[in-house]
N, C-alpha and C positions, 0 to 999 in steps of 0.2 A: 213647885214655885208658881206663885199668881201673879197675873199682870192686870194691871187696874186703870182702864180707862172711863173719862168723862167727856161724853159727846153734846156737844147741843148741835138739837137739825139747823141747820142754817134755813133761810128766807129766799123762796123758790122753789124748795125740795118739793117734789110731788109724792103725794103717800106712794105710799109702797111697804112690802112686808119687812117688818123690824131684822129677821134672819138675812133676808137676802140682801138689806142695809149694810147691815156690822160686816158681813162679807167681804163687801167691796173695800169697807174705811175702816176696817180694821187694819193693822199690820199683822200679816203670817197668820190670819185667820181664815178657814173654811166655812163653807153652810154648816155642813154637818157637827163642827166643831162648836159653831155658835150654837146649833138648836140642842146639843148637848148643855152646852152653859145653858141655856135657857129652862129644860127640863131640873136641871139642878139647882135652881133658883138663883142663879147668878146674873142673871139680865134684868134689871128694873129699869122701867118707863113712867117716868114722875114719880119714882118712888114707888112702884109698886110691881109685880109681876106680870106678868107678861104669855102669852103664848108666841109661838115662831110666826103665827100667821095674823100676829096684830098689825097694825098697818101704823107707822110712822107719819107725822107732819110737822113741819115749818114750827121749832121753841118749842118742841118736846126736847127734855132731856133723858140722857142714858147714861144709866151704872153700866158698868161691864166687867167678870173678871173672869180668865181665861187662862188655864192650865197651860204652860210651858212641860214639853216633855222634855228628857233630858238628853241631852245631843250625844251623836255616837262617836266613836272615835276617830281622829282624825290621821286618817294616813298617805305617807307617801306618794305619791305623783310624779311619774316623769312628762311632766309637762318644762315644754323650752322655756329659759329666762333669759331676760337682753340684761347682764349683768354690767354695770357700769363699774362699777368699782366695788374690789374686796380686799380684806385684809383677816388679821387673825380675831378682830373686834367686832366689825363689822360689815353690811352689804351696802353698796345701794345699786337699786334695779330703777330700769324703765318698764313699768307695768302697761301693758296694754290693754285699750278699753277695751270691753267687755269679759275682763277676767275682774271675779272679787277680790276683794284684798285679804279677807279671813272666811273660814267658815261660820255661817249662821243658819237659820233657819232655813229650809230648802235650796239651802248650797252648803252642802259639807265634801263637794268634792268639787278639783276645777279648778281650786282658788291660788291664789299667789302663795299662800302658807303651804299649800299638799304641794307644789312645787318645791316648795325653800326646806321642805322635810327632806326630800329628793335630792336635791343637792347637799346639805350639811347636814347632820343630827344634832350641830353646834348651835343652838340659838335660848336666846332666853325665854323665860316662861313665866311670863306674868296673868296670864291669863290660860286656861288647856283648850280654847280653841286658836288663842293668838299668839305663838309661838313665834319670837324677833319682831312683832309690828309694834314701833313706835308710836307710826303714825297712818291714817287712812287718806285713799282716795276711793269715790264714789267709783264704784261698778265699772258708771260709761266714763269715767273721766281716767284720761291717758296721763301718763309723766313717773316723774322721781320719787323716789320713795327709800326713806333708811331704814335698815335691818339691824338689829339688835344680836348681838351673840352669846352677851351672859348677862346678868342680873345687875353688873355695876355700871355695864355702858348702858345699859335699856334706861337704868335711873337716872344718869349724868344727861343724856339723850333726850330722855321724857322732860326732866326740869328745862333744858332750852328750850323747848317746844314751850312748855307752861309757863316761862319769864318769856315769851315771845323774841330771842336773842336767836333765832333761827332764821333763813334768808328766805322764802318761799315768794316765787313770781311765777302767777297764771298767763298765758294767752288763750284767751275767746274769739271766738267769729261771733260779732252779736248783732242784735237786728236795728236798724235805724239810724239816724243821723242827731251827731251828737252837736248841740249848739257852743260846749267849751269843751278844749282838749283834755282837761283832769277833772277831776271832784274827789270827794269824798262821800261813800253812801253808810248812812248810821241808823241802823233801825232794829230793832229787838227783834229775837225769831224764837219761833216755838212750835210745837205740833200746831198741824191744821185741825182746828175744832172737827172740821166739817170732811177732811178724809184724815185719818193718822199715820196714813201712810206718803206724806206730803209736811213741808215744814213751812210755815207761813209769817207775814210781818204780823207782832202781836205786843200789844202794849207791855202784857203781862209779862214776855218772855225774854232771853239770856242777851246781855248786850252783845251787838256785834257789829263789827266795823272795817269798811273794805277802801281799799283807795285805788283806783283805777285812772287811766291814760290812754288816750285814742293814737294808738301806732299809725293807724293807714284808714281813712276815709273811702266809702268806697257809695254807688247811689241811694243802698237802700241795708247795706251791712254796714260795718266798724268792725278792724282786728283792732283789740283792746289789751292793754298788759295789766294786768289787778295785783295790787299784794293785798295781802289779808292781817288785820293787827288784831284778829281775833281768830279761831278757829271753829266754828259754829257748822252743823249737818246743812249742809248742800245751801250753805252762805253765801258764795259767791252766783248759784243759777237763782239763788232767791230775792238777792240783794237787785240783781240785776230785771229782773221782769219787775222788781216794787218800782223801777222807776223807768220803765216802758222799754227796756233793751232787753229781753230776754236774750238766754243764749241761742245762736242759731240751733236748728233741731230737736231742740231740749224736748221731748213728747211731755215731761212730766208741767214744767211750767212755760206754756205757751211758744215754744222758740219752733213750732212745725207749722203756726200757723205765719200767714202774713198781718204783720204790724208798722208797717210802713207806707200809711196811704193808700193813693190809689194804686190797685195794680191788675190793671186791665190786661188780655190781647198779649202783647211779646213778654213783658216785665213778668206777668204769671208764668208763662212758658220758663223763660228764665230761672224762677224760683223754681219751679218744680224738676228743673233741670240738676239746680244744687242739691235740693234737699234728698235727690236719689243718690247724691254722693256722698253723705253721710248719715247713719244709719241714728244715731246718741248726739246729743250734747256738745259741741264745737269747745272743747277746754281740755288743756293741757298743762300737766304742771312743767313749767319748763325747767323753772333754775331751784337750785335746793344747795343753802347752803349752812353750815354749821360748825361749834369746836368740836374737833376730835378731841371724844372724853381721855385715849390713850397716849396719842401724841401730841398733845394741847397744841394742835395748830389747826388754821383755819381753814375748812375743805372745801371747795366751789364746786358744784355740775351743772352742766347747760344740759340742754337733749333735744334735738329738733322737733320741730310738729312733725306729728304721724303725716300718714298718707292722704286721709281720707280728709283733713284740715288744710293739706298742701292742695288737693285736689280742688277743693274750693276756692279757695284764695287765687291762685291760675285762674281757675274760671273768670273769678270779677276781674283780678287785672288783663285778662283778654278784651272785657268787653267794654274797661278804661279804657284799652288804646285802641277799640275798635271805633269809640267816642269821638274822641280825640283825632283821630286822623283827618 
């Protein structure tokens, strides 16, 4: 199997060799992997072939195609689950961040599935490395999550997720100061031209649509609550930096640097004080809710924020009422 990508350099790139380019903005690509495509004629530079050691610049474009090897099989794990609710149908878990949600490339063990193997043999198979996953969350993003256990609930399941008749509420810690309590943020997302391993606002790309609300104000954060009326890869940390609140810590889109002004002397001190206490992303799915396909009634979960989101939050309300006093 091939996978086919189209880069244009973006505007500022400094050359550099085309191998060690595709490297970086590929996804689940290696050097070595590339300069294999490259020997085999599969990397063209404006249409033409290329050596590993031509050098890239600024509206060059690149063909790319890159052999997928075929994943191995996926086994059991006795890794812990925070199981919130089970029945003879279905799971649902509170996933912690930094466990995958399936197996893929460079994680076929670890994940919430070699777990859920571990626990039942019961699940459906819609997929042979997603065995009961309805639905994802990202890597570093913590929260709820349903399990599927045969092939009629996973379909019943999947269609409310795809009519959008599913209840899903985020909380974020995000960076800045919000001038109105709600919005609505609406902007198309797609692969980043310029890494692939990043999804960007793009005229061209899938609509997607998030509605958020400022729970708690704080000098230089916002804890925020977000539903999402679309389901789009990493929609809600991208929605969020397109209109200058990136998530707190987020490494991939800007939430580790500072984006609130000045921050001189204590207020750095400060920031750098938080961001040692969380490691990913400040996002949580908190509430999840939906029909049960078996017993057609309506199921509700809450799940609190993790630690490392508690941890922060204390932090700023300390330093509210240290304000204040």
């Amino acid at each position: 199997m091939k996978r086919e990508y189209d880069i244009v350099i973006p505007a500022g790139q400094q050359r550099q060799r085309i191998d060690a380019y595709l490297a970086a903005h590929v996804e689940n690509a290696t050097r070595s992997k590339v300069q294999q495509a490259i020997r085999d004629g599969e990397v063209l530079l404006n249409g033409k072939y290329v050596k590993a050691s031509t050098l890239i610049a600024p509206g060059d474009t690149i063909h790319v195609q890159l052999s997928r090897p075929a994943p191995p099989d996926v086994l059991p794990e006795n890794i812990p689950l925070d199981i919130v609710y089970e029945d003879d149908s279905l799971l649902v878990v509170n996933k912690p961040a930094g466990m995958v949600t399936h197996p893929a490339y460079k994680n076929y063990s670890g994940t919430l599935v070699n777990a859920l193997m571990y626990h039942t043999r019961v699940l459906s198979r819609p997929h042979p490395l997603r065995p009961g996953i309805v639905h994802r969350l990202d890597k570093d993003t913590s929260g709820l999550l349903v399990v599927a256990k045969d092939e009629t609930v996973h379909q019943k399941l999947a269609k409310q997720f795809a009519q959008k008749i599913t209840e899903r509420e985020y909380w974020a810690i995000v960076w800045g100061v919000f001038t109105k309590p709600n919005g609505v943020i609406e902007a198309s997302l797609g692969r980043s031209k310029s890494d692939r391993k990043k999804v960007a606002v793009v005229t061209d790309g899938k609509h997607a649509v998030t509605e958020f609300e400022v729970l708690q104000q704080f000098d230089y954060l916002a804890l925020v609550r977000l539903h999402l009326r679309t389901g789009r890869t990493h929609q809600i940390r991208v929605h969020l930096a397109h209109i200058h609140h990136p998530v707190f810590g987020d490494p991939a889109y800007g939430g580790r640097k500072i984006v609130a002004g000045e921050m001189g002397g204590k207020k750095k001190a400060e920031v750098e004080n938080l961001l040692a206490k969380i490691s990913r992303q400040a996002l949580h799915a908190k509430k999840l809710g939906f029909m049960h396909p078996v017993k057609n009634e309506m199921m509700g979960f809450d799940s609190e924020l993790p630690e490392d989101m508690r941890a922060v939050l204390d932090f700023l309300k300390g330093l509210m009422r240290k304000r204040n006093e």
